[in-house]
C-alpha positions, 0 to 999 in steps of 0.5 A, a space after each residue: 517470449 524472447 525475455 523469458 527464453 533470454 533469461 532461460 538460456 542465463 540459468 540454462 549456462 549457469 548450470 554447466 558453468 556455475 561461475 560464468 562471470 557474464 551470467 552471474 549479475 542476473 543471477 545475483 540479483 534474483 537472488 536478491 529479489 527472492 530474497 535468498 540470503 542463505 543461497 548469496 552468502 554462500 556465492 559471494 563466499 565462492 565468488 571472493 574465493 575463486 575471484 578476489 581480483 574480479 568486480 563480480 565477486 564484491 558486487 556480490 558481496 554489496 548485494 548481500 549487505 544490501 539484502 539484510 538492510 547493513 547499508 555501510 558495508 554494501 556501499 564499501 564493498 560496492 565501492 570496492 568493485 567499482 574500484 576494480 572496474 569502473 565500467 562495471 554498471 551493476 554495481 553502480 546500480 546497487 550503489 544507488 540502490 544504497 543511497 536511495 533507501 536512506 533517502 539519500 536522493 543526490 548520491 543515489 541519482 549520482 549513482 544512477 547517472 553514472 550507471 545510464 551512461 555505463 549501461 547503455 540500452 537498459 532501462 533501469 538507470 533512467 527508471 531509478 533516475 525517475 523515481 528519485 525525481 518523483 521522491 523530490 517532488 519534481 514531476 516534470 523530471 520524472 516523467 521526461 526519464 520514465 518516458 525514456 524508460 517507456 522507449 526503452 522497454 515499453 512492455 516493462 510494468 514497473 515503468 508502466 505503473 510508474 507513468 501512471 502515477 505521474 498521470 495521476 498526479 496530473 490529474 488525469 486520471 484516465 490516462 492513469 487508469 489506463 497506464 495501470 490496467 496495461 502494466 496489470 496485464 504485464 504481470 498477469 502475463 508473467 505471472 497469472 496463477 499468483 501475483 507477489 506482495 510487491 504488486 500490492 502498490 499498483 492494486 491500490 493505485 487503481 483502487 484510488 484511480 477508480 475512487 477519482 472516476 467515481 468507480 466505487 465497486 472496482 475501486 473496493 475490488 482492487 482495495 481488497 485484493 491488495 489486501 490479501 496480498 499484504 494483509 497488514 497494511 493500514 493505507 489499504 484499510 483507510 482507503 477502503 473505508 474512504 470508499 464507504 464514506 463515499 458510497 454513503 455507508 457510514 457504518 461499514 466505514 467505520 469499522 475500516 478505520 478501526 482496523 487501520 487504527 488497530 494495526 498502526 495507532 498513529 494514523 492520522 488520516 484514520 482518526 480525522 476520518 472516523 471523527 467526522 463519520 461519527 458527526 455524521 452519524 451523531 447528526 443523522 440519528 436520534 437518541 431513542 430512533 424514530 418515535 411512532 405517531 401512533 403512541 398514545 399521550 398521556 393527560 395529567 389528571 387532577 386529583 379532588 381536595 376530598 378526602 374518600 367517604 367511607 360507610 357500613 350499610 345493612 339490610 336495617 340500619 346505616 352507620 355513616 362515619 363521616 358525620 356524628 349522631 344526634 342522641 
């Protein structure tokens, strides 16, 4: 409640004063997160009109490029606002951001790092910095920065579905469960009429959790609510046929894989998959199906060497044709 009256009060603010330089980064980036580049294009235009001298103005810029996927001139610009402020963390952030999609790990946790020691109190840092240590494989890393995260800002789903992952590299899975439930009931909190596609990820995440406790029937309700969510996702497709392979029922397995391989053909967990379904199903099924034991048999006769008598007979007299008369 205090998030939503904080974030109330922001918008609140922004609309007696459009430019309030310390409401203006929040909005900035749900602008991003909605993905208005119309309406940012136009602010950081009148933000680098009113406010050429101020960070704000070219971090706004930063966000926009960062937005349509142009990573160079994001970095310049937000480059050029830590320039101007080297104490200023959003932009940090975004700098970070603009590494860690080109899967630029070292840059992007320099970024995050410096951006934890400027933003004191906030979480996301520390976040991001645990998620570039889970991209590189270091578990350990990665759950000592979202546990901090966790102390920081405990009701945050993101970080919530992010300690479930570590527990579910870690093989418990329990524990995962439980970490993803807490983090869906954040987002239904927050949102319980409609949940967005970025909230597919933790749909299929208990999916596969409940698929490791043998919980097959909530592992294909989870599956198949994320796929309403992002409707053309292969993964989605090639777990809920896996699911079928489990539950025993080959067939509808089947048909799964295909639409994974129907929407990305290069999917090579689908195809090993759908090759030893159809052994499977070759081993367990006859050519013609079952033969009944009722089928009567049928015995080769053998003909006789004789050729077939033929006469003409009548009420007087006889003609046998196959002998000859005498006289």
């Amino acid at each position: 409640m205090l998030k939503r009256f904080f974030v109330h009060f922001i918008f609140s603010v922004l609309k007696k004063d459009p430019y309030n330089s310390l409401c203006l980064p929040l909005h900035i980036a749900v602008l991003v997160e909605l993905k208005k580049s119309n309406e940012l294009f136009y602010l950081s235009h009148k933000l680098v009109d009113l406010y050429p001298s101020k960070p704000v103005a070219w971090f706004s810029v930063g966000c926009y490029y960062l937005l349509i996927n142009n990573y160079e001139p994001a970095r310049r610009y937000l480059t050029k606002a830590t320039t101007l402020d080297r104490m200023y963390g959003p932009a940090w952030l975004a700098y970070g951001h603009s590494f860690a999609v080109d899967q630029e790990h070292d840059q992007a946790m320099a970024a995050y790092f410096t951006a934890s020691q400027l933003m004191k109190g906030c979480h996301l840092p520390v976040l991001y910095i645990g998620l570039e240590y889970g991209l590189t494989n270091n578990s350990k890393l990665a759950e000592r920065f979202f546990s901090q995260a966790l102390t920081i800002a405990p009701e945050d789903p993101f970080v919530l579905h992010e300690m479930g992952v570590i527990a579910f590299q870690n093989q418990d899975y329990m524990t995962a469960e439980q970490y993803f439930l807490d983090a869906l009931e954040k987002v239904r909190c927050v949102s319980n009429q409609i949940t967005i596609e970025k909230w597919e990820t933790l749909h299929n995440n208990l999916g596969h959790t409940c698929r490791k406790l043998k919980k097959y029937k909530e592992a294909l309700q989870y599956h198949e609510y994320a796929l309403t969510l992002c409707p053309l996702t292969p993964s989605t497709y090639s777990a809920i046929g896996y699911v079928y392979v489990l539950m025993g029922q080959s067939l509808k397995a089947v048909d799964y894989f295909h639409k994974a391989l129907g929407i990305r053909r290069d999917d090579s967990f689908s195809t090993t998959m759908l090759q030893q379904v159809f052994d499977v199903l070759i081993a367990e099924t006859t050519p013609f199906g079952d033969i009944p034991n009722d089928v009567p048999s049928l015995e080769l006769v053998e003909c006789p060497s004789s050729q077939p008598k033929f006469s003409l007979s009548s009420d007087t007299d006889e003609v046998d044709m196959e002998g000859s008369s005498d006289g």
